[in-house]
C-alpha positions as CSV (number, residue, x, y, z in Angstrom):
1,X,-48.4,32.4,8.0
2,X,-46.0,30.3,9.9
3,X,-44.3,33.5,10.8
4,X,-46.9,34.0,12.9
5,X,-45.7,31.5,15.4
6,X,-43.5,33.7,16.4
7,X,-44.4,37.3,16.0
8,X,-48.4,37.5,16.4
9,X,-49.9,37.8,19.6
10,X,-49.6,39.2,23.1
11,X,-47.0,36.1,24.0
12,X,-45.1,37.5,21.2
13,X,-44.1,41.1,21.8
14,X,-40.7,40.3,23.4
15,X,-40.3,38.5,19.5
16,X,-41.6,41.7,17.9
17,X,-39.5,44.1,19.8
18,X,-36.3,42.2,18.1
19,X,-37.7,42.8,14.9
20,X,-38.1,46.2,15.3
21,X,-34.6,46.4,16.7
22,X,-33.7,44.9,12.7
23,X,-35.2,47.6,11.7
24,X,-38.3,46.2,10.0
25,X,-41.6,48.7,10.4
26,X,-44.7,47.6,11.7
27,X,-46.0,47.0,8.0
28,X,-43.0,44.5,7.2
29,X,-43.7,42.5,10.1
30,X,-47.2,42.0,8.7
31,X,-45.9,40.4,5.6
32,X,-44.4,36.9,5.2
33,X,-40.9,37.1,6.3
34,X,-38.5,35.3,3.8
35,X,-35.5,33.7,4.9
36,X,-32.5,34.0,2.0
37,X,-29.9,31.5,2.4
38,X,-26.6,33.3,1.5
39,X,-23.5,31.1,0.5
40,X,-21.4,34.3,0.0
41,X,-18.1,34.3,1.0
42,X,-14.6,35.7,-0.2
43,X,-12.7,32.3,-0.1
44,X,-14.5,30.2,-2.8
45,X,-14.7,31.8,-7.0
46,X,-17.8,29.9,-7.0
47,X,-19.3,32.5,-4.4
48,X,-17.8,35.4,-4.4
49,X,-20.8,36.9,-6.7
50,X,-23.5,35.1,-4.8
51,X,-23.5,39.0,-2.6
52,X,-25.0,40.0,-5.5
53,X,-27.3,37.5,-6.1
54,X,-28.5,37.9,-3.1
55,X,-29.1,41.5,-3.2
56,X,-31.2,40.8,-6.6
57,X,-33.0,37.5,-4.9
58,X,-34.5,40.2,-2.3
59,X,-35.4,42.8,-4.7
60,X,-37.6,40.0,-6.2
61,X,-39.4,38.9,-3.4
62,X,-39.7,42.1,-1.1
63,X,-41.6,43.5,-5.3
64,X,-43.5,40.4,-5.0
65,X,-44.8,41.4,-1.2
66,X,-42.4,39.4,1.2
67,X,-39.9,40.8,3.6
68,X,-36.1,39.2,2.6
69,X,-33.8,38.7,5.5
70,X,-30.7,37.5,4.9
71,X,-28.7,34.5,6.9
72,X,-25.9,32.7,5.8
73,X,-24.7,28.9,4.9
74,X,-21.1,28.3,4.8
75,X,-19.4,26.3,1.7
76,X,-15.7,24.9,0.9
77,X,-13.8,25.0,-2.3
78,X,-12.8,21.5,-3.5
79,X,-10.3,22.6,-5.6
80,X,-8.5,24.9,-2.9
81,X,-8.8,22.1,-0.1
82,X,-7.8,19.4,-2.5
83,X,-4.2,17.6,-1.9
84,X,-3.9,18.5,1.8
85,X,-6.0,17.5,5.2
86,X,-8.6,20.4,4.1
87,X,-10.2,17.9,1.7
88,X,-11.0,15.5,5.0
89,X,-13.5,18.1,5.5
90,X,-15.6,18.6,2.2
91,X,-17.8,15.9,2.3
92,X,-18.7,16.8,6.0
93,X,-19.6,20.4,5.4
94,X,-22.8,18.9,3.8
95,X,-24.8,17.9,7.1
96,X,-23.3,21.1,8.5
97,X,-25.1,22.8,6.4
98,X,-28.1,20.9,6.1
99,X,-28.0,20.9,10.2
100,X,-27.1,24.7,10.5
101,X,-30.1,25.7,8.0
102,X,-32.6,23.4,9.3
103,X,-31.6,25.1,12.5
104,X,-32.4,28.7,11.3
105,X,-35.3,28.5,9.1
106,X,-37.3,26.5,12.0
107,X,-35.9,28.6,15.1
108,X,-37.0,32.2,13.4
109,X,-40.4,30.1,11.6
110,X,-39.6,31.6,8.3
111,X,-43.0,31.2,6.3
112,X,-40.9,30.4,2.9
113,X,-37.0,30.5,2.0
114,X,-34.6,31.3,-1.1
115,X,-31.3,29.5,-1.4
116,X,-28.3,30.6,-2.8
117,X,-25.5,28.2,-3.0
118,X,-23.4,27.1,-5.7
119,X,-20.7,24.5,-4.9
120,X,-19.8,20.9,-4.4
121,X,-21.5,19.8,-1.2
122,X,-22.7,23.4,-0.5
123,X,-26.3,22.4,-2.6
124,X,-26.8,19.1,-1.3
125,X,-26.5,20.1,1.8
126,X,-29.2,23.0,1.1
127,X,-31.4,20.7,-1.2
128,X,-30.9,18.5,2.1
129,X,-32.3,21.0,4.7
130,X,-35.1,22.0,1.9
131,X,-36.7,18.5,2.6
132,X,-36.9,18.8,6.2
133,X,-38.0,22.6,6.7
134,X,-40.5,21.7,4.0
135,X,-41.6,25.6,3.7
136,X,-41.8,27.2,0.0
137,X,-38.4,26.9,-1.3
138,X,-37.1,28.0,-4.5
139,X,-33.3,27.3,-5.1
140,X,-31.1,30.3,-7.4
141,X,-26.8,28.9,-8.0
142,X,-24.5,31.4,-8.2
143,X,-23.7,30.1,-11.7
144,X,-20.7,28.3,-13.8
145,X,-17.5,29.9,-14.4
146,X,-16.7,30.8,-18.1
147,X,-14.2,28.2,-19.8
148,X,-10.5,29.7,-19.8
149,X,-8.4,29.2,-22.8
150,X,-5.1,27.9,-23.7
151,X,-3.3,27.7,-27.1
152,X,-6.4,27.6,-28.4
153,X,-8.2,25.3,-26.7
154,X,-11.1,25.9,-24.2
155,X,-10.1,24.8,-20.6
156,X,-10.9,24.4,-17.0
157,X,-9.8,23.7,-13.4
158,X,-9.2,19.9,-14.8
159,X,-6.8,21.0,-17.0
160,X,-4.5,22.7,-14.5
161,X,-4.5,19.5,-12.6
162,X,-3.7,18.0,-15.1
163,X,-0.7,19.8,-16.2
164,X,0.9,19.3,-13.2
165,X,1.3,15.6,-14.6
166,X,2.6,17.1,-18.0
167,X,5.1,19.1,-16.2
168,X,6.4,16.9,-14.1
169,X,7.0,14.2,-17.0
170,X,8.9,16.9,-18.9
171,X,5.5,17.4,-21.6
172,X,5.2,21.0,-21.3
173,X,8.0,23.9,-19.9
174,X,7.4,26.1,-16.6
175,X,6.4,28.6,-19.0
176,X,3.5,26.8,-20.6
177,X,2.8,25.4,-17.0
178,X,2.7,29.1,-15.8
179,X,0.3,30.3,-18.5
180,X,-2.6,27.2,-17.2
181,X,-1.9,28.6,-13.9
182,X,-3.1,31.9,-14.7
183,X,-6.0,31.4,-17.5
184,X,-7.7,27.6,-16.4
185,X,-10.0,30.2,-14.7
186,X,-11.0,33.1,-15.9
187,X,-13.7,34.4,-13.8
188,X,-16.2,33.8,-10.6
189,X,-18.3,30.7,-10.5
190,X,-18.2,27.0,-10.2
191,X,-15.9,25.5,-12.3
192,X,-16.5,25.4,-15.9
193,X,-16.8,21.8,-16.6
194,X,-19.2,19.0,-15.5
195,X,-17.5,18.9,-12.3
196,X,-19.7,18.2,-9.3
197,X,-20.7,21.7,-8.3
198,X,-22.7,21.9,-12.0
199,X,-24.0,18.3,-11.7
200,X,-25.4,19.4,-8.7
201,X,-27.2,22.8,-9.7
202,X,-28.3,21.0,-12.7
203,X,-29.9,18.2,-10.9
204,X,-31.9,21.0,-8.6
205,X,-33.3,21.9,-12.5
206,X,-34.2,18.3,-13.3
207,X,-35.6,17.9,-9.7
208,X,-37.7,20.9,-9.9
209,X,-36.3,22.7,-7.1
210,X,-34.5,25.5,-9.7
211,X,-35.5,27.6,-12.3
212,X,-34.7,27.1,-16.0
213,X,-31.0,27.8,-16.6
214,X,-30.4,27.6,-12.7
215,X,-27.6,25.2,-13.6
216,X,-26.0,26.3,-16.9
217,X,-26.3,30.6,-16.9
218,X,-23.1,31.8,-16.8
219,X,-22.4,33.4,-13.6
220,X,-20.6,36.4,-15.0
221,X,-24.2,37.1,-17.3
222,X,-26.5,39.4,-16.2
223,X,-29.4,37.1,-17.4
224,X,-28.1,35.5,-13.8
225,X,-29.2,38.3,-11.8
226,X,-32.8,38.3,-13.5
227,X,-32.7,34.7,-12.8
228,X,-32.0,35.9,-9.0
229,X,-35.2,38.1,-9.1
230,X,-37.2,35.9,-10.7
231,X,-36.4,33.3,-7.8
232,X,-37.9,35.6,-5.3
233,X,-41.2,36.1,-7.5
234,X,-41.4,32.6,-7.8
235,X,-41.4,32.0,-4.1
236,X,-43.8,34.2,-2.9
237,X,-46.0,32.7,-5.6
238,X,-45.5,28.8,-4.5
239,X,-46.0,31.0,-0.8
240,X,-49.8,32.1,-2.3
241,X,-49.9,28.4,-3.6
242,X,-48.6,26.5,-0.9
243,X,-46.4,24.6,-3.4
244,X,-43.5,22.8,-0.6
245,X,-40.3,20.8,-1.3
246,X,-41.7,18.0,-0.2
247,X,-44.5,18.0,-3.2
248,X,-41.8,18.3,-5.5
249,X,-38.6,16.7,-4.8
250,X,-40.6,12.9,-4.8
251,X,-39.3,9.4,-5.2
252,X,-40.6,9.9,-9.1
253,X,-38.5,13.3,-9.1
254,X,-35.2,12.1,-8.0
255,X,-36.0,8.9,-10.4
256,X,-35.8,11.8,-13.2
257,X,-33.0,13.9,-11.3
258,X,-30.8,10.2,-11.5
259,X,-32.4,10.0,-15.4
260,X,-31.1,13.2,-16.4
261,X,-27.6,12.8,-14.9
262,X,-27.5,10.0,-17.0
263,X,-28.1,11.6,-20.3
264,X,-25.7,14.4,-18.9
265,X,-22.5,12.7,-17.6
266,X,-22.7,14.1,-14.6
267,X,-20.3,13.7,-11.6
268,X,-19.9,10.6,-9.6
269,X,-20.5,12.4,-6.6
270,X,-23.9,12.1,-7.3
271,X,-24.1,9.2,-6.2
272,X,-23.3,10.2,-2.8
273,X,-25.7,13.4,-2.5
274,X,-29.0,11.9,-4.7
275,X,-29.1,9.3,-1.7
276,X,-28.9,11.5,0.9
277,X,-31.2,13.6,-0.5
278,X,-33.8,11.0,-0.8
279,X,-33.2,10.1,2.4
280,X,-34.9,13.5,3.7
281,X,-37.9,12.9,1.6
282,X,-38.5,9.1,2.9
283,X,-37.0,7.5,-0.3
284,X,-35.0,4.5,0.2
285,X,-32.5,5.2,-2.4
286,X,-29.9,2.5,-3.5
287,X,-26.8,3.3,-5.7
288,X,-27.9,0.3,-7.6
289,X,-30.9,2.4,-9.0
290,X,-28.6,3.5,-11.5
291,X,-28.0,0.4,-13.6
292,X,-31.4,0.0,-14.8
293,X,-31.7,4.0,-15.4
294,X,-28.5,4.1,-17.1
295,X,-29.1,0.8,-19.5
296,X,-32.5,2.9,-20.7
297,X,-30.7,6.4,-21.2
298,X,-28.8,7.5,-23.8
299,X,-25.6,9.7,-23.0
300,X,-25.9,13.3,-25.0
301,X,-23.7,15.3,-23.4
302,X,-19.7,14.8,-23.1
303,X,-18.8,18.4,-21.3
304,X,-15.6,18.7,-20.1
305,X,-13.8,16.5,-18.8
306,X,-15.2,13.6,-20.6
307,X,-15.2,16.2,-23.8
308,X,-14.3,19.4,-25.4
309,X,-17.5,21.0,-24.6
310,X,-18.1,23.6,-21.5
311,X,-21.1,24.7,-19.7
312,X,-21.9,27.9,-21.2
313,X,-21.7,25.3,-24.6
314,X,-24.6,23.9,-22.7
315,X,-26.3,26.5,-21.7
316,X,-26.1,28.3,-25.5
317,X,-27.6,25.0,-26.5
318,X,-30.7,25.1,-24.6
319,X,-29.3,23.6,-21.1
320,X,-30.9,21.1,-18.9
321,X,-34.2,21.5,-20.5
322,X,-33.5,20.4,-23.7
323,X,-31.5,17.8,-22.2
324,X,-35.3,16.8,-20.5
325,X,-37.5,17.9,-23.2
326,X,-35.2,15.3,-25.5
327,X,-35.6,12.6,-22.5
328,X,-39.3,13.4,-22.3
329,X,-40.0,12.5,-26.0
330,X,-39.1,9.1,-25.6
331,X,-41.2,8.8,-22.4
332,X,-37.8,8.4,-20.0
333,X,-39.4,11.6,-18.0
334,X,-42.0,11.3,-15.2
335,X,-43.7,14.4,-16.8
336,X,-46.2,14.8,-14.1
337,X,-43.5,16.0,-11.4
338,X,-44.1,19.6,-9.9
339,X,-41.1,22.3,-9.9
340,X,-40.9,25.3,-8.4
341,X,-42.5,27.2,-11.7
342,X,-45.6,26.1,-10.6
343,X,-45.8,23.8,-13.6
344,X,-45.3,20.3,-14.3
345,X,-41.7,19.5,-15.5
346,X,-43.7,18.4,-18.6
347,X,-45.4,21.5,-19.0
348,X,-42.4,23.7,-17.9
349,X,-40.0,22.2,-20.6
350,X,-42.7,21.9,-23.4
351,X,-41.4,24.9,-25.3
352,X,-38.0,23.9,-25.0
353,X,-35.7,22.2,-27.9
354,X,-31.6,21.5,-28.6
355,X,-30.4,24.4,-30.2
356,X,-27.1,22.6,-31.3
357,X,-26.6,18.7,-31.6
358,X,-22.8,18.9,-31.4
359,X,-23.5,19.7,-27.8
360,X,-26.2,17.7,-26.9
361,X,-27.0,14.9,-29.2
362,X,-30.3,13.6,-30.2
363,X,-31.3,10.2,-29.0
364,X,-30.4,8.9,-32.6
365,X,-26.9,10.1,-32.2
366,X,-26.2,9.2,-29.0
367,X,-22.9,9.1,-27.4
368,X,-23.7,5.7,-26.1
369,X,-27.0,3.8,-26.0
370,X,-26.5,3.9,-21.8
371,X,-26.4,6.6,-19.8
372,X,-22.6,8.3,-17.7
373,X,-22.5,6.7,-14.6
374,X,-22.7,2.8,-13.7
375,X,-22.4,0.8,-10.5
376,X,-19.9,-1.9,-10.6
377,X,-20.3,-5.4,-7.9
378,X,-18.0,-8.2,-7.3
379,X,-16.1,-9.9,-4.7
380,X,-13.8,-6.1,-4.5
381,X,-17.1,-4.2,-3.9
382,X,-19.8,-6.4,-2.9
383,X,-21.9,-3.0,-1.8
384,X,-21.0,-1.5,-5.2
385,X,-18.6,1.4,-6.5
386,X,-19.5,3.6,-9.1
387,X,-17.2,5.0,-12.5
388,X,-17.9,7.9,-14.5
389,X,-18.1,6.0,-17.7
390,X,-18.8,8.2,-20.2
391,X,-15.2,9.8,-19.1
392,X,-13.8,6.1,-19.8
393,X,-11.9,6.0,-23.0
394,X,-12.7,2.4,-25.2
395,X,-9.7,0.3,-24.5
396,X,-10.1,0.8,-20.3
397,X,-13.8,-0.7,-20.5
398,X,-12.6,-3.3,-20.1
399,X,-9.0,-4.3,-18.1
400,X,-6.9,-6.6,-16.1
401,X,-3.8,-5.9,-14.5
402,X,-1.8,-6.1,-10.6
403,X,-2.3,-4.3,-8.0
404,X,-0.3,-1.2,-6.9
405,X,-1.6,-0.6,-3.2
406,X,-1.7,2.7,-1.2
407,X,-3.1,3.4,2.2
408,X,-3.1,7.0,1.4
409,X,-3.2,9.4,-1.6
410,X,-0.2,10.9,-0.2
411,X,1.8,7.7,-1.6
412,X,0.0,7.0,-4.2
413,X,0.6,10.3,-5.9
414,X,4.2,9.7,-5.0
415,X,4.5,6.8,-6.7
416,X,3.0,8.3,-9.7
417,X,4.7,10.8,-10.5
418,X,7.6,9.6,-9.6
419,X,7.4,7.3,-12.6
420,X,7.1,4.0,-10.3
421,X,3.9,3.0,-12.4
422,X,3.5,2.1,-15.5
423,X,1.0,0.7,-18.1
424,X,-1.3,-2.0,-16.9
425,X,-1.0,-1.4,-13.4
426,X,-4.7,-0.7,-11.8
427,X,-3.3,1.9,-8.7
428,X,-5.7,1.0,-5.0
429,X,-5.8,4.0,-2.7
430,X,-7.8,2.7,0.5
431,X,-8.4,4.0,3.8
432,X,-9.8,7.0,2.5
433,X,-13.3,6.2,3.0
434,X,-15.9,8.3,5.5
435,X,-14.8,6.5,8.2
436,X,-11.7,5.9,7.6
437,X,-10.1,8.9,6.0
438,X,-11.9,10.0,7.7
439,X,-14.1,12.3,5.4
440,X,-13.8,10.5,2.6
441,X,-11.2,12.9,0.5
442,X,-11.6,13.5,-3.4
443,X,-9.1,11.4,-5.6
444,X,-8.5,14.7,-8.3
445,X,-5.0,14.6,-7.4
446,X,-4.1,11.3,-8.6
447,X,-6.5,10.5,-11.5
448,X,-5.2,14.1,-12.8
449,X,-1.4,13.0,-12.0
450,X,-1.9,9.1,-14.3
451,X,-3.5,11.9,-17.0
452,X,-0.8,14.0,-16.9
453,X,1.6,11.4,-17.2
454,X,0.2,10.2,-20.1
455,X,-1.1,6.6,-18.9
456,X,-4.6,7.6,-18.8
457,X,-5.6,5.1,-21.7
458,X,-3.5,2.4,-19.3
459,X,-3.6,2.6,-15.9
460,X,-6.6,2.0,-13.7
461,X,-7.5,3.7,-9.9
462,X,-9.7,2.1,-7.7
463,X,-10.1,3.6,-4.3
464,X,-12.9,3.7,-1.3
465,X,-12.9,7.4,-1.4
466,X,-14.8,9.3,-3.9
467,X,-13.7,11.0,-7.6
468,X,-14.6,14.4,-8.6
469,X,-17.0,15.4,-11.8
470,X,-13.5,16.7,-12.9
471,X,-11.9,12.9,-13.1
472,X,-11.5,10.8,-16.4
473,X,-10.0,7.7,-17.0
474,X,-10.8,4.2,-15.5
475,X,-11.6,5.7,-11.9
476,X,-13.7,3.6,-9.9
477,X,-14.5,5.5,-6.3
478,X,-16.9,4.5,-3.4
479,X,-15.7,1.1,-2.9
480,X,-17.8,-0.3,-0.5
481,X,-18.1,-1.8,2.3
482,X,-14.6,1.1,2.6
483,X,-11.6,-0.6,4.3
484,X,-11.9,0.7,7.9
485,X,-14.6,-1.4,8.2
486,X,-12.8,-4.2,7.2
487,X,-14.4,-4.2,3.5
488,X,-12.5,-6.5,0.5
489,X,-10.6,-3.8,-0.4
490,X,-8.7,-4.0,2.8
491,X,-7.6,-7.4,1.8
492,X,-6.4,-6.3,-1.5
493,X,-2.4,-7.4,-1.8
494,X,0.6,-6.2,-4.0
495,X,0.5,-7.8,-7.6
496,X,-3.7,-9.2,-6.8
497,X,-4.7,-9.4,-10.4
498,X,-7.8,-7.2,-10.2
499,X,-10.1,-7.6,-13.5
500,X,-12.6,-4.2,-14.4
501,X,-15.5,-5.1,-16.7
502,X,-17.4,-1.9,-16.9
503,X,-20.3,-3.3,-20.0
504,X,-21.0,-6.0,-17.7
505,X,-20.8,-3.6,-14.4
506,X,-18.2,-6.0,-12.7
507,X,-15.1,-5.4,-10.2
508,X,-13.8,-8.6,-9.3
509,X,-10.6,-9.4,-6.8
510,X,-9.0,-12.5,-8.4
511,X,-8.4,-14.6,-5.4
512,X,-9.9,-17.6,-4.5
513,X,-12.9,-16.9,-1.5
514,X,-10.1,-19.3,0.8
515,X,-7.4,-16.8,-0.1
516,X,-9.9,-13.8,1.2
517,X,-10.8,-15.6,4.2
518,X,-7.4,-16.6,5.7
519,X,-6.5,-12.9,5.0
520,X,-9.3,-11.3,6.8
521,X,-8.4,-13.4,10.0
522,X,-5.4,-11.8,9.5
523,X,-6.6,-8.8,9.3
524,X,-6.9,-6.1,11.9
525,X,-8.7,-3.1,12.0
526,X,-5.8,0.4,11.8
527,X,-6.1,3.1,13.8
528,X,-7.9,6.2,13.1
529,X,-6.3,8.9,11.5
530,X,-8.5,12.0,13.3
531,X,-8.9,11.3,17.0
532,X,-10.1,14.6,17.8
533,X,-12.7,17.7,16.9
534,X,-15.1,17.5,14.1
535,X,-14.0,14.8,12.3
536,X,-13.2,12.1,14.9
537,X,-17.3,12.6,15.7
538,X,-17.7,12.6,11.8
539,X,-16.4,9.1,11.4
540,X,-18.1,8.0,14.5
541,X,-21.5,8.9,13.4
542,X,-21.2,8.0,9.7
543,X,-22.8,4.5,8.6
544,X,-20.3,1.8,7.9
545,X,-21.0,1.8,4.3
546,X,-20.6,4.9,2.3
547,X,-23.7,5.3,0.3
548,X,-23.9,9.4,1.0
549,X,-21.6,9.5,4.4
550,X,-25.6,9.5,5.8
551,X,-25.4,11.0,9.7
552,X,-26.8,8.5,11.8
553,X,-29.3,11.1,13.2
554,X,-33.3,10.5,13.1
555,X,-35.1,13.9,12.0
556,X,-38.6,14.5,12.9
557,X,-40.5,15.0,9.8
């Protein structure tokens, strides 16, 4: 046991005496020691259960023979920290967490771990750690939120952003406003839609490192608390069969985690986090994966906000399984990938089958023939950016309009709902990058805001920070190179014509390369926003593109 490292032996009794002052008997120190990654805390909806999860992940593995012991991993609310400086600090909580974790799990030698997250950058950052601990590892969310409702209508944390639009352009009364406010969300969990925090737990399905249903389960069910004690069964057995992360999240694994998040439309912030994972793992991943995965996989799910569908929709319809077992039959699956079941994914999702085609299509009845996300190039984003485009209506696949500039969202959202922009216009919000937000903020407040205001069929946003899952529309994010580094979309100018061609994956700037060049001489680079703490190192440290906000820090595999 790798425990033993630091509680066998003579050299080792100072170690032992600490234990016993935990309270553990001489027979529990015997046993593998078990380390449960708690993400509990009374700030975010999406974890205020996970104490009980976590309760439930321990009776599982201390009936399977281990000894749980508890340590915690902290995680932010996107939606709470959105529209103010908190959102400079999301993205960075993720190599917090992956540092913090890595930090525990090989200081105490546990011999295998359980983690319990649930939101936004709170399971990256854990899938992140998973790779570079490399000890039996099973992963157990604290679930999706049930879908609230509103005359009628199922709806979600998008929604309520969304309203603020409506309200503000005199489309609903502070009386309908007040009723969103109070039922968008009903009930614990990760928000209801395919936001990021579900793409994300769905994703730890399709790359092996959950259980079946980790990612669609309500979190309000009590098939979620099974789930949680079957997760600690399930790691003391890859424990007995030395199954790690490392033989199961491969570069064949996150080719099927990327495969399945295009047949499920997942968030665009995937495109940050899938490279960073792979980076832990040795995998040189490049956004522009995605093209050729998307071009070969159908899109069968439109969950909200791309559609009137909902998570526990998905998860009544067979969840990510049958999203994979439908993917597998036409050989777009790497069946021969290991999970955490002890199983191939082929094998593990062989009994599985889509309960109900309204919610996730067969391949003959695809929403499109090509899969959610794409990466668009051009002389804007010569790097790439990526769109969420199975949340892009018809009519904006296509567009061409001026430029409305912004070096903040701040002003942009200003501008917007103060009615200063109108159809055609294709909004820039820049500055907002890793570096140069710094942090690289979320753009829900805005995309929400041209929804609200009815112009979401119309209006364009183009921006070097990133979009939520919960963002529709003609959204293109992760401009890069950003413009603190001096990127294109630096250069951009009031009135540019900027032309979006999302079929033929092109974001082009149209102005002449002469134009661009006398400007960038021009140019100078603007001073940083955060000078000081966390954040000021952040931006430091951060590579100067913003393909996953990677830390520029060498780990020891």
């Amino acid at each position: 046991m790798q425990s033993d490292n630091m509680k066998s032996g003579m050299q080792q009794a100072p170690a032992r005496s600490l234990l016993n002052a935990l309270g553990l008997t001489s027979e529990e120190i015997k046993k593998p020691i078990v380390g449960i990654v708690s993400s509990y805390n009374e700030i975010v909806p999406g974890h205020m259960n996970l104490d009980k999860i976590t309760q439930a992940v321990k009776l599982g593995v201390a009936e399977a023979g281990g000894v749980p012991i508890m340590f915690p991993a902290i995680a932010v609310c996107d939606g709470i920290a959105m529209g103010h400086v908190g959102m400079k600090y999301s993205l960075v909580t993720r190599d917090l967490i992956a540092d913090s974790t890595e930090a525990m799990a090989i200081a105490h030698q546990f011999d295998a771990l359980v983690m319990i997250p649930n939101c936004d950058k709170n399971v990256p950052g854990l899938l992140m750690a998973a790779a570079r601990v490399n000890v039996p590892t099973v992963f157990v969310s604290g679930g999706p939120m049930l879908a609230g409702h509103v005359k009628g209508r199922k709806r979600s944390l998008s929604s309520m952003f969304e309203a603020v639009g409506e309200f503000n352009a005199g489309k609903i009364n502070e009386e309908e406003f007040c009723e969103f406010e109070n039922k968008v969300c009903p009930t614990c969990g990760s928000c209801s839609g395919m936001y990021t925090a579900n793409s994300m737990n769905c994703l730890t399905e399709a790359l092996g490192m959950g259980l079946p249903g980790n990612g669609t389960i309500p979190a309000v069910y009590s098939e979620r608390l099974k789930l949680a004690k079957r997760a600690g069964y399930a790691v003391m057995d890859m424990l007995k069969k030395n199954i790690r992360p490392r033989d199961i999240m491969t570069k064949e694994a996150i080719l099927n985690a990327l495969t399945v998040d295009m047949a499920l439309g997942c968030s665009t912030n995937s495109m940050l986090h899938l490279p960073a994972i792979a980076h832990e793992v040795g995998f040189d991943f490049d956004i522009a994966f995605a093209n050729p995965i998307s071009e070969k996989t159908p899109n069968l799910c439109h969950l909200a906000p791309a559609g009137p569908t909902y998570m526990e929709d998905l998860n009544e319809a067979g969840g990510v399984y049958a999203v994979i077992k439908e993917l597998l039959d036409i050989g777009l699956i790497n069946g021969d990938c290991m999970t955490v079941t002890g199983k191939t994914i082929g094998e593990a999702v062989a009994n599985s089958y889509n309960k109900d085609p309204e919610v996730i299509r067969t391949v003959d009845n695809a929403y499109s023939k090509t899969g959610g996300l794409a990466v668009l190039k051009g002389n804007l984003a010569p790097d790439g950016s990526v769109v969420k485009r199975s949340a892009v209506v018809p009519e904006m696949m296509e567009h061409e309009g001026p430029a409305r500039v912004f070096d903040s969202e701040e002003d942009a959202i200003e501008a917007i709902l103060g009615g200063k922009i109108v159809d055609g216009d294709v909004v820039v919000i820049r500055y907002e990058g890793p570096k140069g937000g710094p942090g690289m903020r979320e753009m829900l407040n805005p995309t929400s805001a041209i929804a609200g205001m009815g112009l979401g069929s119309t209006v364009a946003l183009i921006t070097d920070g990133r979009f939520s899952g919960a963002s529709r529309g003609a959204s293109i994010g992760h401009v890069s190179p950003e413009a603190a580094v001096g990127g294109p979309i630096a250069l951009v100018e009031e009135g540019d014509i900027i032309k979006i061609n999302i079929p033929e994956m092109k974001l082009e700037l149209d102005v002449s390369d002469e134009v661009l060049a006398e400007r960038r001489k021009n140019w100078t680079p603007r001073e940083p926003k955060v000078t000081t703490g966390y954040l000021a190192r952040y931006a430091q440290m951060v590579t100067s593109g913003n393909r996953g906000a990677i830390l520029e820090i060498k780990n020891d595999k």
